[in-house]
C-alpha atoms as one frame of an Amber mdcrd trajectory, in Angstrom:
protein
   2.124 -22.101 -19.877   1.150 -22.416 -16.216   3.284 -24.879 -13.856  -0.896
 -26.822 -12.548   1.582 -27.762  -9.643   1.473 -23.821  -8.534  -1.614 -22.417
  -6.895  -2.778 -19.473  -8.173  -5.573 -16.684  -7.746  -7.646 -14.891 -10.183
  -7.710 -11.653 -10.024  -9.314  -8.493 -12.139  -7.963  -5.345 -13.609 -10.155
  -2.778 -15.320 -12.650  -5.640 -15.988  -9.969  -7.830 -17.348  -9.234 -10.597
 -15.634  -5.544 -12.259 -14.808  -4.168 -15.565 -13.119  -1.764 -14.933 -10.452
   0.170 -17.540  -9.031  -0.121 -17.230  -5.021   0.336 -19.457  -2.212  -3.040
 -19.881  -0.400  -2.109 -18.074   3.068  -1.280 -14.685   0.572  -4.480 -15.278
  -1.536  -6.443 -12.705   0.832  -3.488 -10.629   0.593  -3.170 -10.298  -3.224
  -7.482  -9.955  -3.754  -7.488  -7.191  -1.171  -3.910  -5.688  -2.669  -5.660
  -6.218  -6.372  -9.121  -4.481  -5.157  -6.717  -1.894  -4.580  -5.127  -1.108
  -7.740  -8.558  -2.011  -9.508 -10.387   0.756  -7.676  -7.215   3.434  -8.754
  -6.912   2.181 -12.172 -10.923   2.531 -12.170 -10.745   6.291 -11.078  -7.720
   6.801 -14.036  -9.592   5.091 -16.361 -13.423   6.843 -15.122 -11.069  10.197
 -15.844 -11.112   9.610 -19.699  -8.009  11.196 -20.562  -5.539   8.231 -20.416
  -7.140   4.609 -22.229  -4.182   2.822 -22.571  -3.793   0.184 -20.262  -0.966
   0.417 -19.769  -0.666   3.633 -19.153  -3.315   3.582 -16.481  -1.992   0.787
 -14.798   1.333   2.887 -14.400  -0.223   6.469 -13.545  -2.181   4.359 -10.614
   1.301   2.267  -9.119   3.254   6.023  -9.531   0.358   7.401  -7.039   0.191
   4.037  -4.773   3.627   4.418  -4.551   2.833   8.105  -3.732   0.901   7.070
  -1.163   3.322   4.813   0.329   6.149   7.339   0.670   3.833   9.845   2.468
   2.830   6.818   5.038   6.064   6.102   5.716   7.105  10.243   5.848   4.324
  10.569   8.568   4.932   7.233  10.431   8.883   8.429  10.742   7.484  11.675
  11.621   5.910  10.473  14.114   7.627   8.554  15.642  10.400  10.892  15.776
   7.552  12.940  17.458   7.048  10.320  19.652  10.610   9.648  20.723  11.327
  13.412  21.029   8.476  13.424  23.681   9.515  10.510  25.630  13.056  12.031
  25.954  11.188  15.570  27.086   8.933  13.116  29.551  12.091  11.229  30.949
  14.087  14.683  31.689  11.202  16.221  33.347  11.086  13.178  35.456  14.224
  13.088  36.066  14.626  17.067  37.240  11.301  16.587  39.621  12.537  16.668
  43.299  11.662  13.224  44.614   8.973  12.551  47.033
């Protein structure tokens, strides 16, 4: 039973649809976050090897979350890049005979 006193948001999963509850300023959030997992679930399901529900809903959060962890890898990456640089730029600097 639903609390009426809670918004909520409709969303749909592999043509099946669910009732989220959601405040209104995260509704965009959770319909572009549900498009999402929708369109993996869609490309698990398209595969035909896995029909379980289920199942395809947790194949498609293991490679979101897949995703995720590579973002993250590359963002630290980079910005370890980034800092790495800035140290090179500021002892270059520093060395140059002033002006």
């Amino acid at each position: 039973m639903t609390d009426a006193s809670r918004p909520t948001t409709e969303i749909t999963l592999l043509e099946r649809q669910y009732v989220i509850a959601c405040p209104p300023e995260e509704q965009a959030a959770l319909e572009r976050a549900a498009r999402y997992l929708d369109r993996a679930m869609q490309g698990i399901h398209a595969q035909g090897k896995v029909v379980d529900r289920e199942k395809i809903a947790i194949m498609a959060a293991l490679n979101i979350a897949h995703e995720l962890l590579e973002t993250q890898d590359e963002r630290r990456a980079g910005e370890r890049s980034l800092g790495e640089l800035s140290a090179r730029l500021e002892r270059a600097l520093a060395d140059a005979p002033s002006r």
